[in-house]
ZALO-906422 format. One record per residue: y, z, x of N, C-alpha, C in turn; residue in three letters. Coordinates in steps of 0.2 Angstrom, whole numbers. Each point is the difference from the previous one (the first is absolute). Last residue first. Example, Ala and Ser with C-alpha at 12.3 -4.5 7.8 and 13.67 -1.06 7.14 Angstrom:
// residues 2
<atom n_v="-11" n_w="35" n_u="64" ca_v="6" ca_w="1" ca_u="4" c_v="5" c_w="3" c_u="-4" type="Ser"/>
<atom n_v="-28" n_w="0" n_u="2" ca_v="6" ca_w="0" ca_u="-4" c_v="6" c_w="0" c_u="4" type="Ala"/>
// end
This chain:
// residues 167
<atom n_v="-101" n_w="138" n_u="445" ca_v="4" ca_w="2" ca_u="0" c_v="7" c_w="-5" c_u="-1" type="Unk"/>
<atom n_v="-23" n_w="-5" n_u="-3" ca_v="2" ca_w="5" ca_u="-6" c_v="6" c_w="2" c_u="3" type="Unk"/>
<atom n_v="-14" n_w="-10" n_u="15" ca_v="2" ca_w="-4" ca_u="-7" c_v="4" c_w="4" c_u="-6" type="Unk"/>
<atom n_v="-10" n_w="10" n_u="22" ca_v="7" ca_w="-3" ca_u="2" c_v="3" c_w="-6" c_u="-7" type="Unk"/>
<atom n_v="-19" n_w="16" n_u="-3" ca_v="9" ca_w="3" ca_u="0" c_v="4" c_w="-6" c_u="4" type="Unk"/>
<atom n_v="-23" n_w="-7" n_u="-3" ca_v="3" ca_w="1" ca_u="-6" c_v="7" c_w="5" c_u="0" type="Unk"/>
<atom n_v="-12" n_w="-5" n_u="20" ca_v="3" ca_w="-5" ca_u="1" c_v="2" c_w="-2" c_u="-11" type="Unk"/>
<atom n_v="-7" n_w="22" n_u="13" ca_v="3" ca_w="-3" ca_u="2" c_v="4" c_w="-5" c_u="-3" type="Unk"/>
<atom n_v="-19" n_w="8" n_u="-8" ca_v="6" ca_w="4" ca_u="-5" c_v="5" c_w="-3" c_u="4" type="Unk"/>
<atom n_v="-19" n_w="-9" n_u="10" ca_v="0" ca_w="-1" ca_u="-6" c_v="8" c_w="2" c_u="-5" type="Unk"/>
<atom n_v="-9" n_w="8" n_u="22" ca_v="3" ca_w="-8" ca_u="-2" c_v="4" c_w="-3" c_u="-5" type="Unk"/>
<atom n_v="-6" n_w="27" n_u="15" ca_v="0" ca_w="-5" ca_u="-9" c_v="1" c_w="-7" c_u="-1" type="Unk"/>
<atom n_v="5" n_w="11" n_u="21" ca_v="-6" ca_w="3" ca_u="-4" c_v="-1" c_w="-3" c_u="-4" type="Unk"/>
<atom n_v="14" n_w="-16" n_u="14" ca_v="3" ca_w="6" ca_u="-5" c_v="-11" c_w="4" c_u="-3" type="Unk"/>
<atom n_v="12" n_w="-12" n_u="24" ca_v="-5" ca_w="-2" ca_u="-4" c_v="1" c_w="6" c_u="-6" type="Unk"/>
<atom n_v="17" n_w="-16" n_u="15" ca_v="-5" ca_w="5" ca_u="-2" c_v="-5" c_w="2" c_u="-4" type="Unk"/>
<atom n_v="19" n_w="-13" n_u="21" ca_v="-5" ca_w="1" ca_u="-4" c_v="-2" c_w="5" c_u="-3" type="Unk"/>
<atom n_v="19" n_w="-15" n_u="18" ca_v="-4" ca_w="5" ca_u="-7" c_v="-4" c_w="-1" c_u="-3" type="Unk"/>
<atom n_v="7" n_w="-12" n_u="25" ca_v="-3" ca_w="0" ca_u="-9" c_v="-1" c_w="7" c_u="0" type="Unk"/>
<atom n_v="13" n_w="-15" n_u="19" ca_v="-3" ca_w="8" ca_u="0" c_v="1" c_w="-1" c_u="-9" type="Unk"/>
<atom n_v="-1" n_w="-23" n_u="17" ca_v="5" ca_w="5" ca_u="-3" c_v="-3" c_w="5" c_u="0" type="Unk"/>
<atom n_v="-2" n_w="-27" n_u="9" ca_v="-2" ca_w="8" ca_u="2" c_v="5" c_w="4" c_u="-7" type="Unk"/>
<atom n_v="-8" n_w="-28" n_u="11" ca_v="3" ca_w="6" ca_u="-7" c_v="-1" c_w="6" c_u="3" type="Unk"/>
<atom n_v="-6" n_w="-18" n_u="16" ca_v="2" ca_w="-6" ca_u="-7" c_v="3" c_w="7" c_u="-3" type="Unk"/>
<atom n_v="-11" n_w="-1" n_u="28" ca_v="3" ca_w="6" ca_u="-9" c_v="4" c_w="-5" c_u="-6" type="Unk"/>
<atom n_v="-19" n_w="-9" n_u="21" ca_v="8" ca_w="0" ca_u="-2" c_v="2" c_w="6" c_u="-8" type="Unk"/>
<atom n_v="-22" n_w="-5" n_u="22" ca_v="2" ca_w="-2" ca_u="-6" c_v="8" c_w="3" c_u="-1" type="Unk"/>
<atom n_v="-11" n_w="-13" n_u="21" ca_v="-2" ca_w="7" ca_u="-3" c_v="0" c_w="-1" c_u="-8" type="Unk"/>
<atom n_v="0" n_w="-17" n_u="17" ca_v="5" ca_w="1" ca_u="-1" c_v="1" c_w="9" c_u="-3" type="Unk"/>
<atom n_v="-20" n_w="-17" n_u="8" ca_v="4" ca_w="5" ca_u="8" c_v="7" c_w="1" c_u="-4" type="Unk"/>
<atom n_v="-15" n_w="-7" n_u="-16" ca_v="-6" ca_w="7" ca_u="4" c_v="7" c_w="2" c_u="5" type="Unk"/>
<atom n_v="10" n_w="-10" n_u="-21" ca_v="-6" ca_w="-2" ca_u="4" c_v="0" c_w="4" c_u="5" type="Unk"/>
<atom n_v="8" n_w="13" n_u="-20" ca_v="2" ca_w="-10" ca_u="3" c_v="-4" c_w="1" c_u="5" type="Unk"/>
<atom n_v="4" n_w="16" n_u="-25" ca_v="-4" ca_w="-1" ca_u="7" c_v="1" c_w="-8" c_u="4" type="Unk"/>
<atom n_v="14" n_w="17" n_u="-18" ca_v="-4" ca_w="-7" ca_u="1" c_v="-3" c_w="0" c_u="8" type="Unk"/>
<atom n_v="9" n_w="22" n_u="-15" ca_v="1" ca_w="-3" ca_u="8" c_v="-4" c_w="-7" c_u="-2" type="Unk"/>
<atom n_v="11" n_w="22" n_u="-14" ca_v="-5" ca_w="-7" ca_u="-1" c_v="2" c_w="-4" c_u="7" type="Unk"/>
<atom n_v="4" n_w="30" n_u="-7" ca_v="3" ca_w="-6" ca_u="1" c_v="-5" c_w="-4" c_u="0" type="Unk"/>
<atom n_v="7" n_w="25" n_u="-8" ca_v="-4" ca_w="-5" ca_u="-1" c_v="2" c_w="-5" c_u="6" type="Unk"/>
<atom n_v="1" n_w="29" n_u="-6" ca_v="3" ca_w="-7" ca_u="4" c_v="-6" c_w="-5" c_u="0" type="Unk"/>
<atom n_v="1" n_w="19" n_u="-19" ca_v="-3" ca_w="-2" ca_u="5" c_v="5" c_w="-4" c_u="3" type="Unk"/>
<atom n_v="-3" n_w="21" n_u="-19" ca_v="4" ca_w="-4" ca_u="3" c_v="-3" c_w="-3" c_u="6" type="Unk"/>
<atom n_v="-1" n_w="16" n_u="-26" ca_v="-3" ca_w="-3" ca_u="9" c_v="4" c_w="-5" c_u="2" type="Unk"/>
<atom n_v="-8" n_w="19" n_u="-24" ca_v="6" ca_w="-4" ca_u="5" c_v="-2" c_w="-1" c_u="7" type="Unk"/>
<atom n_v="-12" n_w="15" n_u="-14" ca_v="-2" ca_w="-10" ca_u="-1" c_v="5" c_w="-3" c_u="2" type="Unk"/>
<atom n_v="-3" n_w="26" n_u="-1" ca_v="2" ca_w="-5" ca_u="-7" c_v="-1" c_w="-6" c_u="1" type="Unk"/>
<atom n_v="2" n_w="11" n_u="19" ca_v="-7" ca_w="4" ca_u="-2" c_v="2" c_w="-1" c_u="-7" type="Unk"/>
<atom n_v="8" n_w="-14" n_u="20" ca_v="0" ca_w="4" ca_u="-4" c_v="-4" c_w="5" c_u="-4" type="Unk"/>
<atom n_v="3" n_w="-17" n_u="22" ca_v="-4" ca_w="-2" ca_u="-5" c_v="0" c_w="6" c_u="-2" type="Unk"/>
<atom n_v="13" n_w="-17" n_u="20" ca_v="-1" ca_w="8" ca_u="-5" c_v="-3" c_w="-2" c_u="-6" type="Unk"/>
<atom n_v="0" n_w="-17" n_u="18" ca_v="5" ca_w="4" ca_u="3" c_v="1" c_w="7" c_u="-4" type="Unk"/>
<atom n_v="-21" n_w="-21" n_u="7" ca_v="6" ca_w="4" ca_u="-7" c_v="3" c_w="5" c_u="3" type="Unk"/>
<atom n_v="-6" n_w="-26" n_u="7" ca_v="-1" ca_w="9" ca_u="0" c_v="5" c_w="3" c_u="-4" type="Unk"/>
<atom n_v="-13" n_w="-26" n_u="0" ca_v="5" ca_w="3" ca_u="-1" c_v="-1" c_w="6" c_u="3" type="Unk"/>
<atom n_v="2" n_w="-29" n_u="2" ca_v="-3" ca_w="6" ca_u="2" c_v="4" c_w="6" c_u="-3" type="Unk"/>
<atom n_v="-10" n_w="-27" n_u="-1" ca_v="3" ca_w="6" ca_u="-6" c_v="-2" c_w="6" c_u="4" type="Unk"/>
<atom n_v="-1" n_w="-28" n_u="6" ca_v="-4" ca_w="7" ca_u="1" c_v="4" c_w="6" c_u="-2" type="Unk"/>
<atom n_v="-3" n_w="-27" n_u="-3" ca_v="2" ca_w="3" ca_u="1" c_v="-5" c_w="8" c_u="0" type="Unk"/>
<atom n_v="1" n_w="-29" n_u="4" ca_v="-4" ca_w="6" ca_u="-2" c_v="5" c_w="6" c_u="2" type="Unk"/>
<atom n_v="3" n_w="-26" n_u="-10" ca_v="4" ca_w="6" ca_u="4" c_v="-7" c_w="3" c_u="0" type="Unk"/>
<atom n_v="4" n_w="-19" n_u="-15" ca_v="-7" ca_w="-2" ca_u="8" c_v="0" c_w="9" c_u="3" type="Unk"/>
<atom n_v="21" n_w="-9" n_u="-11" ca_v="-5" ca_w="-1" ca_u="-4" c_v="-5" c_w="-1" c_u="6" type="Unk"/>
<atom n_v="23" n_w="13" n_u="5" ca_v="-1" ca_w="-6" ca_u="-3" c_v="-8" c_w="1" c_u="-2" type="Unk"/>
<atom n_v="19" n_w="17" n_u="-5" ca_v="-7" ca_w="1" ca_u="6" c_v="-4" c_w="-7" c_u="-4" type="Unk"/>
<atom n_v="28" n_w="2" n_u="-2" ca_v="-6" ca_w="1" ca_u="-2" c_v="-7" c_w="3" c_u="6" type="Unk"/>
<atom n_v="26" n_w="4" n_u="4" ca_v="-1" ca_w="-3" ca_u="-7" c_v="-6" c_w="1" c_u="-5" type="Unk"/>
<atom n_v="2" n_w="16" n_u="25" ca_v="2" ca_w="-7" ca_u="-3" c_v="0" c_w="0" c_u="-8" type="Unk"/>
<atom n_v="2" n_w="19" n_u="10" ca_v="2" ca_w="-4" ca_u="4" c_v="-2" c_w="-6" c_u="-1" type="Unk"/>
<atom n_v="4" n_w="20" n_u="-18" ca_v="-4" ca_w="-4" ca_u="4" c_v="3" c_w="-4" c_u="4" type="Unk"/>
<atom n_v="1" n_w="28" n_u="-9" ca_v="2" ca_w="-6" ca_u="4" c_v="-3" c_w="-8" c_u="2" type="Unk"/>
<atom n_v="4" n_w="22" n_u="-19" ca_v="-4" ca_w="-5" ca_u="3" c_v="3" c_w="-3" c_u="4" type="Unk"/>
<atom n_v="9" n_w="25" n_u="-12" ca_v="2" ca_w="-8" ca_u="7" c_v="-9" c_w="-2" c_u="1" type="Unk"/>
<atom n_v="0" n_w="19" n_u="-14" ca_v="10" ca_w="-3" ca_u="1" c_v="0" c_w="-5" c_u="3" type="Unk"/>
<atom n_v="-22" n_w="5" n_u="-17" ca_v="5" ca_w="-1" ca_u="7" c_v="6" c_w="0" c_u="1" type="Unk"/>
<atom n_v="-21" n_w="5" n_u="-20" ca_v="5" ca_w="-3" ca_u="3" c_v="1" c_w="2" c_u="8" type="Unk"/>
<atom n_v="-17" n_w="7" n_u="-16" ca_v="6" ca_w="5" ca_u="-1" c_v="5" c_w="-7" c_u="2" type="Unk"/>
<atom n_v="-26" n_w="-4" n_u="-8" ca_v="4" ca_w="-1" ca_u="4" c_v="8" c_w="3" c_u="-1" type="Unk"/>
<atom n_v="-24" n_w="9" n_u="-8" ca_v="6" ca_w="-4" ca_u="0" c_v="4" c_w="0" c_u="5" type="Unk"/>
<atom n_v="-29" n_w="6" n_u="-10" ca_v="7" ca_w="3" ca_u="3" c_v="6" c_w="-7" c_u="-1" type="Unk"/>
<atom n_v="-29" n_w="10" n_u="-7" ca_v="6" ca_w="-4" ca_u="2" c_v="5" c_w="4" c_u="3" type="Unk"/>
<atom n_v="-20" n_w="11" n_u="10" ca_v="4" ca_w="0" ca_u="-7" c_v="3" c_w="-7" c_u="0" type="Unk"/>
<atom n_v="-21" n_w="2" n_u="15" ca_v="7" ca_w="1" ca_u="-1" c_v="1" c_w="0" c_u="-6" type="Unk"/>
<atom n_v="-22" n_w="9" n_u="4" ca_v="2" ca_w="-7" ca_u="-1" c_v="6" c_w="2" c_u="3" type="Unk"/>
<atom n_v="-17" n_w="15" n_u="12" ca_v="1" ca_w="-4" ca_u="-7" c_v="2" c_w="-5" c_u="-1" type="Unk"/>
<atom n_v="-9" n_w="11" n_u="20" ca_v="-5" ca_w="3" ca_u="-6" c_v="1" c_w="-2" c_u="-5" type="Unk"/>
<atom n_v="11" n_w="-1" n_u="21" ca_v="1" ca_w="7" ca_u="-2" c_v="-4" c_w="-1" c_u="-6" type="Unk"/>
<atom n_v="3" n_w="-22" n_u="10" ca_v="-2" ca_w="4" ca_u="3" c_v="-1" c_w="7" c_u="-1" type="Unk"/>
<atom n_v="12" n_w="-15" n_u="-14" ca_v="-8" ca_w="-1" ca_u="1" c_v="-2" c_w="4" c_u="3" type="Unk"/>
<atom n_v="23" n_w="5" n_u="1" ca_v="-5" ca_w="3" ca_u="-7" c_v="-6" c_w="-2" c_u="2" type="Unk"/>
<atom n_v="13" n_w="-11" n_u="14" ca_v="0" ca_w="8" ca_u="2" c_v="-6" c_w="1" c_u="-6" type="Unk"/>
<atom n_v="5" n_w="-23" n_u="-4" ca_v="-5" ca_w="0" ca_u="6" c_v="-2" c_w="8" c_u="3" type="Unk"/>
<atom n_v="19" n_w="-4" n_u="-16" ca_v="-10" ca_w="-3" ca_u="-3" c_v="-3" c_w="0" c_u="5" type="Unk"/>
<atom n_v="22" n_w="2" n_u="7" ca_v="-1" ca_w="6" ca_u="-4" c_v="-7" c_w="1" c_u="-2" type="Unk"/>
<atom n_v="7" n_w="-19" n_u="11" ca_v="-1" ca_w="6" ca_u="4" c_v="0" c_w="5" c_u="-3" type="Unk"/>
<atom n_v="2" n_w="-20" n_u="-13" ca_v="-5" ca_w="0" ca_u="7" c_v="-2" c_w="7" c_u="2" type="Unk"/>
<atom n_v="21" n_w="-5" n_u="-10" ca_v="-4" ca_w="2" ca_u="-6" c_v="-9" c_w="1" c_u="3" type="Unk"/>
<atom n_v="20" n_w="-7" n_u="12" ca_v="1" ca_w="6" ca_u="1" c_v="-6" c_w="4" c_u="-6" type="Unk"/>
<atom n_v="2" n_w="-26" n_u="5" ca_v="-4" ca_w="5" ca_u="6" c_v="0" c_w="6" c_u="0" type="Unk"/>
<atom n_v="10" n_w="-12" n_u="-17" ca_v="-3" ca_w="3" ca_u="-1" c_v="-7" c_w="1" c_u="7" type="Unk"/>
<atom n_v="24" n_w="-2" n_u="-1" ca_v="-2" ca_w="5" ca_u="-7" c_v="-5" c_w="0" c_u="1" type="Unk"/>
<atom n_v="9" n_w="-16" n_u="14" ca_v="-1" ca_w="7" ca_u="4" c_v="-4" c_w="5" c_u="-6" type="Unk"/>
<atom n_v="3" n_w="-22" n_u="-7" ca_v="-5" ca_w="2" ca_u="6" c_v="0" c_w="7" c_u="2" type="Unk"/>
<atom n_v="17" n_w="-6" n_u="-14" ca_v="-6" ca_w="0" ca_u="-6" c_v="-8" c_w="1" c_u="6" type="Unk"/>
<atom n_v="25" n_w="-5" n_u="7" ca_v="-3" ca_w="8" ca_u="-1" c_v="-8" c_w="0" c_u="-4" type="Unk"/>
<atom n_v="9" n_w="-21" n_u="9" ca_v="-5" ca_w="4" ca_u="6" c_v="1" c_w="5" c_u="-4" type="Unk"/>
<atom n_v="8" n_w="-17" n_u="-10" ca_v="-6" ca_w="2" ca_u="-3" c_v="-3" c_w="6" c_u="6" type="Unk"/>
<atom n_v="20" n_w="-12" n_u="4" ca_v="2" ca_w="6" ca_u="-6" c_v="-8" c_w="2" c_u="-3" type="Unk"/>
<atom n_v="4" n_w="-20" n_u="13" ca_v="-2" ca_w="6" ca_u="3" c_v="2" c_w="7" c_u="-2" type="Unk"/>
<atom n_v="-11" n_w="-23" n_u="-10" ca_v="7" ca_w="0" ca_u="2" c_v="0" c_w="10" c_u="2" type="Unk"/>
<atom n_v="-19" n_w="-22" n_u="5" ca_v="1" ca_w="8" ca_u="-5" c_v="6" c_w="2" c_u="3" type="Unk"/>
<atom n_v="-9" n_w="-26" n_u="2" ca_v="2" ca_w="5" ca_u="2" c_v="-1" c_w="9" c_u="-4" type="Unk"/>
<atom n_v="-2" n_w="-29" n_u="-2" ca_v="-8" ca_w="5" ca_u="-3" c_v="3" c_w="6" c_u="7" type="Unk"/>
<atom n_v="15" n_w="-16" n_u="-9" ca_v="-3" ca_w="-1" ca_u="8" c_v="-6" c_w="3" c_u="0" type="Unk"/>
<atom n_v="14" n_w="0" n_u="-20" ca_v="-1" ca_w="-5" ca_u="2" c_v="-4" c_w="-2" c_u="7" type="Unk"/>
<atom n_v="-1" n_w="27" n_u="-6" ca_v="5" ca_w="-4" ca_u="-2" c_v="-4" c_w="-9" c_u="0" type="Unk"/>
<atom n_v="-13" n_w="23" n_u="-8" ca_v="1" ca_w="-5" ca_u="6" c_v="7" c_w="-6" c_u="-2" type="Unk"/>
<atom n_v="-15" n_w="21" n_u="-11" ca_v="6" ca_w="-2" ca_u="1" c_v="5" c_w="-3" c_u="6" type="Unk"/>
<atom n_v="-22" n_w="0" n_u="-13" ca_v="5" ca_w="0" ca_u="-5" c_v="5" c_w="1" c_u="4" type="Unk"/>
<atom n_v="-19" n_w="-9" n_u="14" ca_v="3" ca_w="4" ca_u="-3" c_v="4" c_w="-1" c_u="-3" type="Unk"/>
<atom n_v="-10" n_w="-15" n_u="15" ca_v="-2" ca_w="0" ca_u="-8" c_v="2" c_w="4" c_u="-3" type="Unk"/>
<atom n_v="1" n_w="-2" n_u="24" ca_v="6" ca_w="-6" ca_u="-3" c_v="-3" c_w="1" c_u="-6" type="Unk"/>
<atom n_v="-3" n_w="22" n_u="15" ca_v="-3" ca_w="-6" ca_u="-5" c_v="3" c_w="-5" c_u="-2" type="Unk"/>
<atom n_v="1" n_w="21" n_u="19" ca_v="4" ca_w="-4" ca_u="-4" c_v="-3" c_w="-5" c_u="-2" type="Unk"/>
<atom n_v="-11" n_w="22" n_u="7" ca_v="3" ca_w="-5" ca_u="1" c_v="3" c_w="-2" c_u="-4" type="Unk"/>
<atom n_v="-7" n_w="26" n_u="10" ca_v="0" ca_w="-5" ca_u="-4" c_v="3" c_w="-9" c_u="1" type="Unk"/>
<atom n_v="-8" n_w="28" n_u="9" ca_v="1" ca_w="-5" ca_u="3" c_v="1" c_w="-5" c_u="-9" type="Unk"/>
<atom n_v="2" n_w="27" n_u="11" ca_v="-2" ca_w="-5" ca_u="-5" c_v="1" c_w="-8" c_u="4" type="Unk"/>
<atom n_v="2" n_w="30" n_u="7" ca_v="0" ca_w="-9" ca_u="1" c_v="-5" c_w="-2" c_u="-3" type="Unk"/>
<atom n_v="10" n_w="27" n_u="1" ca_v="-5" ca_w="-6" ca_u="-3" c_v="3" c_w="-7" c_u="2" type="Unk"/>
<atom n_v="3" n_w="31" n_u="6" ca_v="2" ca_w="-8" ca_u="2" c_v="-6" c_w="-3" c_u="-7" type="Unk"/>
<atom n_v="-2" n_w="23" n_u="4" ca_v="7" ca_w="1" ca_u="-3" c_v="4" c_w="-9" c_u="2" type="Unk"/>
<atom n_v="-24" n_w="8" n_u="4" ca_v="3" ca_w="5" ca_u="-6" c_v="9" c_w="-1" c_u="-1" type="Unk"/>
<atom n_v="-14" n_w="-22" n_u="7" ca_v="0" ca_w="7" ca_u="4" c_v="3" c_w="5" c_u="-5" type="Unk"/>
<atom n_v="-11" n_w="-27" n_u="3" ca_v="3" ca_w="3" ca_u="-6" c_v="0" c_w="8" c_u="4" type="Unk"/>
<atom n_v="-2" n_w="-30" n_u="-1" ca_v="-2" ca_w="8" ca_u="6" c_v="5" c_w="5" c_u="-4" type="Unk"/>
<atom n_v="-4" n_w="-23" n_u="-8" ca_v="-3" ca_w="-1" ca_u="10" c_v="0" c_w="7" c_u="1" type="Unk"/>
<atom n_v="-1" n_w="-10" n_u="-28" ca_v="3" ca_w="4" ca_u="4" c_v="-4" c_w="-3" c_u="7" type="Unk"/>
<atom n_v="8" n_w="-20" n_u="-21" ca_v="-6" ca_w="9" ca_u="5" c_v="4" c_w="5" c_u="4" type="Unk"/>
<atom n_v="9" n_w="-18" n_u="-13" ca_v="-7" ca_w="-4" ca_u="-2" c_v="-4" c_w="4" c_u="4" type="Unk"/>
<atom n_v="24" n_w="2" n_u="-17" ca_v="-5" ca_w="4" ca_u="8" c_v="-6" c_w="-6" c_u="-1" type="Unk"/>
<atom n_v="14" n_w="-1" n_u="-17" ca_v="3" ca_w="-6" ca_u="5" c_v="-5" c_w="4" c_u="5" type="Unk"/>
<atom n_v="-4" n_w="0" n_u="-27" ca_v="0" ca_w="5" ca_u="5" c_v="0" c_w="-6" c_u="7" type="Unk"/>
<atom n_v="7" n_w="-5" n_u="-25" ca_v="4" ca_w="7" ca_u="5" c_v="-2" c_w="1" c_u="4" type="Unk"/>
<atom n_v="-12" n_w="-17" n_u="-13" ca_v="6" ca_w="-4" ca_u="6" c_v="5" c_w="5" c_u="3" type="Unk"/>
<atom n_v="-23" n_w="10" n_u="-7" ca_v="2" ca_w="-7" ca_u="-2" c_v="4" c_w="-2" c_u="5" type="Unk"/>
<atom n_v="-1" n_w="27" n_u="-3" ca_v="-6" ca_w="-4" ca_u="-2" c_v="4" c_w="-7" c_u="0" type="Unk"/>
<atom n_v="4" n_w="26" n_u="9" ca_v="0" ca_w="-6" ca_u="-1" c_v="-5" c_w="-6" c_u="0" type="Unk"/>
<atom n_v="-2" n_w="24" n_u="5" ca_v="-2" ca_w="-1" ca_u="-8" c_v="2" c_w="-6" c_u="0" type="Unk"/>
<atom n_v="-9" n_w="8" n_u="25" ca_v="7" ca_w="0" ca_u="-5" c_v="-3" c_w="-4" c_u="-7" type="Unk"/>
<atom n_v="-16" n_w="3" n_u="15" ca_v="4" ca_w="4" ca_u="4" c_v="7" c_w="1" c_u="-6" type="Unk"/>
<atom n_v="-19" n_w="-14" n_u="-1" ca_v="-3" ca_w="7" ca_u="0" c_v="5" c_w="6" c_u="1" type="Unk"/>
<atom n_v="4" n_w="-24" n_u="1" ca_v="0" ca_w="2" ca_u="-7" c_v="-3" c_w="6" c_u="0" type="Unk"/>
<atom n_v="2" n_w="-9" n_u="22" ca_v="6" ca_w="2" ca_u="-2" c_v="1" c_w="3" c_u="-6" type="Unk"/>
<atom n_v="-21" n_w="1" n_u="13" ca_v="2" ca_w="-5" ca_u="-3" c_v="7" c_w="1" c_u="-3" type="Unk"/>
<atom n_v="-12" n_w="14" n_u="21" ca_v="-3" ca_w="-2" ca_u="-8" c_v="3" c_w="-5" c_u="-2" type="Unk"/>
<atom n_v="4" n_w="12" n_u="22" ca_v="2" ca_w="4" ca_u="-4" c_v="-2" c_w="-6" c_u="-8" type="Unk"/>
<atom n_v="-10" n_w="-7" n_u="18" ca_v="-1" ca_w="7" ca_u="0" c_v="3" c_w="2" c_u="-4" type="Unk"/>
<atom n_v="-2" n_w="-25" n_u="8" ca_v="1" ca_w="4" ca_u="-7" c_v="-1" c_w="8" c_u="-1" type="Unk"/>
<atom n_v="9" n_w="-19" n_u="19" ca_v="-4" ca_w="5" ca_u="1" c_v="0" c_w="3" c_u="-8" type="Unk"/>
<atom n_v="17" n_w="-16" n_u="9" ca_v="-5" ca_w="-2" ca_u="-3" c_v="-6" c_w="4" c_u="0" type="Unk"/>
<atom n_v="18" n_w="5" n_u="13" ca_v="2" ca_w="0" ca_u="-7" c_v="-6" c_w="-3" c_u="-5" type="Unk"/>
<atom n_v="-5" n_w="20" n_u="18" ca_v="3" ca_w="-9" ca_u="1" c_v="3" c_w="-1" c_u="-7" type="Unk"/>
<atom n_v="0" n_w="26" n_u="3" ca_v="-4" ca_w="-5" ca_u="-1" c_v="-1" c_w="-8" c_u="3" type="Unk"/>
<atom n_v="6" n_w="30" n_u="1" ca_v="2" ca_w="-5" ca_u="0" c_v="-5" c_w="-7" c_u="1" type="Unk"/>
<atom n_v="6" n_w="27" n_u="-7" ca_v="-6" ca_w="-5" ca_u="-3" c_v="3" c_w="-6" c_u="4" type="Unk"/>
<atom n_v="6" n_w="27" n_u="3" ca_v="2" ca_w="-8" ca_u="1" c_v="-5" c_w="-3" c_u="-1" type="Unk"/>
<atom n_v="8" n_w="27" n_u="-6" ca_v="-5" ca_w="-5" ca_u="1" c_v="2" c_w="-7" c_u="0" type="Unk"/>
// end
């Protein structure tokens, strides 16, 4: 199934409806469109954020924390639609982030895109991620980041995230 939306179009709801992040964690400011195995996110750059350099920039080692959680989006978004919640889950890592620039300077809109590439039947997954900045209308937009995210959702959270303390 393809949902696809404008970006400014609230169909798929409020982003707090969507992910548990709350405050100055949560950097999505929505979903444009969302398909069984795709999601595009949109967020900005804030000169007021916690994590803005001197220039009001976000240093680009924050794109994973965007991809994580467009990938957190599209899980919330599958479950809503089958009738439930998502489960928490974690981020497994990357072998390779790649970002092509430094920062995503301040004003920036960016667009978070992901598909997923395997989704296990333990809650192991994997999506190809990238962040494209948008430029003016006759330049297109530009890829800032890309990599391919681990993720999982462990049955249990709970026992999950007390055996990874106790080990």
């Amino acid at each position: 199934m393809t949902v696809k939306t404008p970006m400014n179009n609230n169909s798929f709801g409020s982003i707090e409806t969507i992910l548990p992040h709350r405050g100055t964690m949560l950097l999505l400011d929505g979903v444009s469109a969302c398909t069984d195995e795709t999601l595009s996110a949109y967020a900005s750059v804030r000169a007021d954020a916690w994590y803005t350099d001197a220039d009001g920039a976000m240093p680009a080692w924050i794109g994973i924390e965007l991809m994580a959680q467009a990938i957190a989006a599209h899980v919330a978004l599958l479950a809503m639609r089958a009738g439930g919640r998502a489960r928490p889950g974690v981020l497994l890592g990357s072998r390779r982030y790649e970002a092509h620039v430094p920062v995503f300077a301040c004003g920036a809109r960016l667009c978070i895109e992901v598909k997923e590439l395997l989704r296990g039947e333990e809650g192991h997954g994997a999506y190809e991620c990238s962040i494209h900045h948008d430029q003016p209308q006759d330049h297109g937009s530009v890829c800032c980041a890309e990599a391919v995210i681990k993720v999982y959702q462990p049955a249990d959270f709970q026992s999950f995230i007390q055996g990874s303390f106790g080990s």
